[in-house]
N, C-alpha and C positions, 0 to 999 in steps of 0.2 A: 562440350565446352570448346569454342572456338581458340583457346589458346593451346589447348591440347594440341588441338589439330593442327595447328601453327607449329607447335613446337617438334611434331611427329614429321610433319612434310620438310619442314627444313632440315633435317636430321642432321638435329642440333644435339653434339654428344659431352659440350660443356655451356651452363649456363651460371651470368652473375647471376647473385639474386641478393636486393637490400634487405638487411635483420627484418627491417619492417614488412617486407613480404614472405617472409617463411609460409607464414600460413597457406599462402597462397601456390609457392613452390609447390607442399607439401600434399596441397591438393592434384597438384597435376602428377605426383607421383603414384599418388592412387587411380590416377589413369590410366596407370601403363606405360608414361612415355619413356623413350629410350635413351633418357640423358644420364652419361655416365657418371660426369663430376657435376657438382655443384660446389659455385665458389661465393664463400658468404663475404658479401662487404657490410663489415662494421669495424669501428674501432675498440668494442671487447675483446680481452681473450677468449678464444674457441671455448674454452672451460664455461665459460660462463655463458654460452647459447644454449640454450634447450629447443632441439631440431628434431625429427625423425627422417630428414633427409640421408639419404646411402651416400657414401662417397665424400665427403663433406670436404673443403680445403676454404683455409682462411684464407683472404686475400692476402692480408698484410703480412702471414708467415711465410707466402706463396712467391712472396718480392723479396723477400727475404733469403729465402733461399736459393731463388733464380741465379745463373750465372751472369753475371757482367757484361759478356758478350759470348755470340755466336757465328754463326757461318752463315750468311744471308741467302736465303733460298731460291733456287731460280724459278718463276712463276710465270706464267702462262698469261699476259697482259689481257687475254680476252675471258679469263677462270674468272669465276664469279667470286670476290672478296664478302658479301653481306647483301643479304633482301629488303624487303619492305612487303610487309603484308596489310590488306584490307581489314575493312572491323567484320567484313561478312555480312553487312545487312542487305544483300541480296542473297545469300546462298554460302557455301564455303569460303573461308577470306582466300583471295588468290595473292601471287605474290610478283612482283619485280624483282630481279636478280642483278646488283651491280658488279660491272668489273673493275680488275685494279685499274687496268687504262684509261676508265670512264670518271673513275674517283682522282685519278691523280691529274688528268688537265684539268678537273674540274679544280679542285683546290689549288694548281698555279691562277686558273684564270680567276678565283673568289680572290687569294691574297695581294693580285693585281687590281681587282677593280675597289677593294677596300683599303689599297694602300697599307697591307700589313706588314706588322715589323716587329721587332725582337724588342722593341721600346712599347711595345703594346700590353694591354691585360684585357684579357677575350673574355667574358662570360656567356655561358650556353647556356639560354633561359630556355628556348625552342627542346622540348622532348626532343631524342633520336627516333623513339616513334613516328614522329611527324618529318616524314622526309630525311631520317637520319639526321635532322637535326640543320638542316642544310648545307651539309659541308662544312660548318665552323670548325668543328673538331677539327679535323683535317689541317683544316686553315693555319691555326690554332697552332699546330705542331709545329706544321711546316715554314711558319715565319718563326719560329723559336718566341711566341709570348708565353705571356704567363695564363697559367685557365684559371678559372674560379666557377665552381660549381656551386650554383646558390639550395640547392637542395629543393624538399618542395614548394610548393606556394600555390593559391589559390587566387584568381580573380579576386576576390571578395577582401585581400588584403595583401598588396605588391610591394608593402610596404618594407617587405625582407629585400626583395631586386635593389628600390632605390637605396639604402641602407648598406646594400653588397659593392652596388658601384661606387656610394661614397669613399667607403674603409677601404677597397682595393684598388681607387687611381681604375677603372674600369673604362677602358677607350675603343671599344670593340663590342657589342654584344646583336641579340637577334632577338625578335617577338611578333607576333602577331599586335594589330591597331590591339586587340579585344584585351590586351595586356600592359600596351602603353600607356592605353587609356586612362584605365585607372593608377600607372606611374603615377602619370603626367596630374592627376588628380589629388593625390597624396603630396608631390613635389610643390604644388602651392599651399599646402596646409604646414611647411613649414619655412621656422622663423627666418634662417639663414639659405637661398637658393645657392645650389650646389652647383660647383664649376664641372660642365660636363664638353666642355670647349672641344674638347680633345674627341670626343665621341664617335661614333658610326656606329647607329643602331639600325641594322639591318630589319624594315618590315616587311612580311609576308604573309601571307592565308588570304586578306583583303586587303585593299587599296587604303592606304590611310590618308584621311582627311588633311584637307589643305590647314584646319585648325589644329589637328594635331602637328602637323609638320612645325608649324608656325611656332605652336607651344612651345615644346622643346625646346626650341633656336631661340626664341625671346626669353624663356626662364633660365633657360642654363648653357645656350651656347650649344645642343647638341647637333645633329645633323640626323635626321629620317632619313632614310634611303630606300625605297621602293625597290623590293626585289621580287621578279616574277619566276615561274617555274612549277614543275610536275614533279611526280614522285618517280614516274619517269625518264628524266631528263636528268637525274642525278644532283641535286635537282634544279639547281639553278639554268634559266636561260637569259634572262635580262634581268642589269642592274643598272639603274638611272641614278649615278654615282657622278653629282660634281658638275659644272659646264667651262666648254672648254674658256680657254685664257682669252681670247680674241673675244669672247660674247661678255665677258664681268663688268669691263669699264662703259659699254656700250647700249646697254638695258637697264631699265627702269627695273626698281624693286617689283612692278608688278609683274614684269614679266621674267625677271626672272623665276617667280614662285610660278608663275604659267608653266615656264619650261622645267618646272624639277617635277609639275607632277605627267609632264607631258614624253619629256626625253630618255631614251633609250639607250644604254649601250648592248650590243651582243656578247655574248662570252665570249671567252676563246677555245676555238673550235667548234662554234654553231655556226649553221647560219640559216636564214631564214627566206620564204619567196610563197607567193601566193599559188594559192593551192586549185587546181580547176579538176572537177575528174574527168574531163573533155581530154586531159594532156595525158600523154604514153606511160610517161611515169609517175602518174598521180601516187598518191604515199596511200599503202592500203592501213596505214594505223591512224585516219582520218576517214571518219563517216562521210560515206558518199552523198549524205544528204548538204555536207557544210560545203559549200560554194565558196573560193575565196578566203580561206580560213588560213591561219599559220602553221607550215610546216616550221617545226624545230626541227631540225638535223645537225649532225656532229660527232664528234671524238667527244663531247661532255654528255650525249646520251647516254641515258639507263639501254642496254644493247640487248640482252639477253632472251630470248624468248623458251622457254622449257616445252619439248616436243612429244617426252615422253608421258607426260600429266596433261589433260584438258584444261586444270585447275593451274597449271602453271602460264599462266597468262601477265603481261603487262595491265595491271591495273594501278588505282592510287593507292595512299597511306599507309597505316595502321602499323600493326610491331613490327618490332624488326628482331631479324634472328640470324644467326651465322651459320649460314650452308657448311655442312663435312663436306662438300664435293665441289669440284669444279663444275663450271658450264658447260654446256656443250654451244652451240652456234651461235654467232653472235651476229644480227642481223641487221644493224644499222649503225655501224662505228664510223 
């Protein structure tokens, strides 16, 4: 079971785990793995789970009895903070290893290019599976908004999202088109269209349609934001956020929508140049067969490469889990 194996290699020695996936916990404990606590989030009392998990700690008695505050730890800017692992459908999932250094310019430069602020309410529809979620969390924190977790939801009915962003003033969130989509589909089914003025809905996985952009902005005032990036790259590297002041009074409505699915901004601390393997320093995490291809470089790269595992390579997505150990070299900051 590939999550086993996930959860063995990142020697992960506490994990959450939702009421709803006990079962699932419970299986990986019959695997052997080597996690010591298990922290259940629900809103019952502990009295009332039926677990066969070891170690067992509620979340909510766990906050409870945390102390207020502590002694802030000195950290190793290049130690690895949290992974990203593959689903494995070619062989064992391999993982990405981010650092704190890599995570913290990344979320200045996400709360600069989203304009975020303490007057916000973020919701994180995006799994932290998927790219950790792209930094919102982070984001999230560090402008002091408010979060809203919408819990699960399935394609087949997003009906829970648009209904979260109405009830919590939701001016901040992130999705894939394949989830907008069907927003944006439910948002015309009903009577009163929602004021979403205030919005920036960061998309990513695939490029979203000039109809969907459009949608949005015509039904509710929101704003699509095209955001590009690796699992890699920590993971943002381009967000095409806005144009500048001197272009609004001077273009036609077409082209402005030309230039929002067109325009680029780089994060901070990337930067980018055309890739030849003819040149000295050609980037060896680019196949030699891509001519011309975009190097991403920066302080917002996923840095880490693990030397001691063949399996510990930079690859894309899948779980994410929290390393017990620091990194060791950090090869591209």
């Amino acid at each position: 079971m590939d999550l086993a194996y996930v959860t063995d290699h990142a020697e992960a020695s506490i994990v959450l785990v939702d009421e709803s996936l006990l079962p699932v916990a419970e299986a990986l404990v019959e695997q052997g793995v080597g996690v010591k606590t298990w922290v259940v989030m629900t809103d019952k009392p502990l009295s009332e789970i039926s677990t066969t998990l070891p170690g067992v700690v509620h979340w909510e008695d766990a906050l409870t009895a945390a102390e207020s505050t502590f002694d802030w730890p000195m950290i190793d800017e290049t130690s690895a903070y949290s992974a990203c692992y593959t689903t494995g459908t070619t062989g064992r999932p391999k993982g990405v290893y981010y650092s704190h250094r890599g995570i913290y310019l990344h979320t200045l430069a996400e709360a600069a290019q989203l304009k975020m602020g303490d007057d916000d309410t973020v919701m994180v529809i995006t799994p932290m599976f998927h790219g950790q979620g792209w930094g919102l969390p982070q984001s999230a924190i560090y402008s002091a908004a408010k979060v809203v977790l919408p819990g699960r939801y399935t394609a087949e009915d997003t009906s829970v999202l648009v209904d979260a962003m109405i009830s919590e003033s939701v001016t901040v969130a992130n999705g894939a088109p394949a989830i907008f989509e069907p927003m944006l589909d439910y948002i015309r089914t009903l009577k009163t269209r929602p004021d979403f003025s205030r919005a920036r809905l960061l998309s990513g996985a695939t490029e979203p349609s000039l109809t969907l952009m459009r949608g949005f902005h015509d039904l509710t005032g929101a704003d699509i934001i095209h955001a590009y990036g690796a699992t890699e790259t920590t993971p943002l590297v381009t967000v095409n956020a806005g144009l500048k002041h001197t272009l609004r009074d001077v273009l036609s409505e077409k082209e402005k929508w030309d230039l929002k699915r067109a325009r680029v901004c780089w994060s901070t601390g990337s930067t980018s140049r055309s890739s030849d393997r003819t040149e000295p320093n050609y980037p060896t995490t680019v196949s030699p067969r891509a001519r011309c291809s975009c190097a991403a470089r920066g302080s917002s790269s996923a840095t880490t490469r693990w030397k001691t595992k063949a399996a510990r390579s930079p690859m894309g997505g899948g779980a994410a889990a929290m390393p017990a150990r620091s990194a060791p070299t950090a090869t591209s900051s």
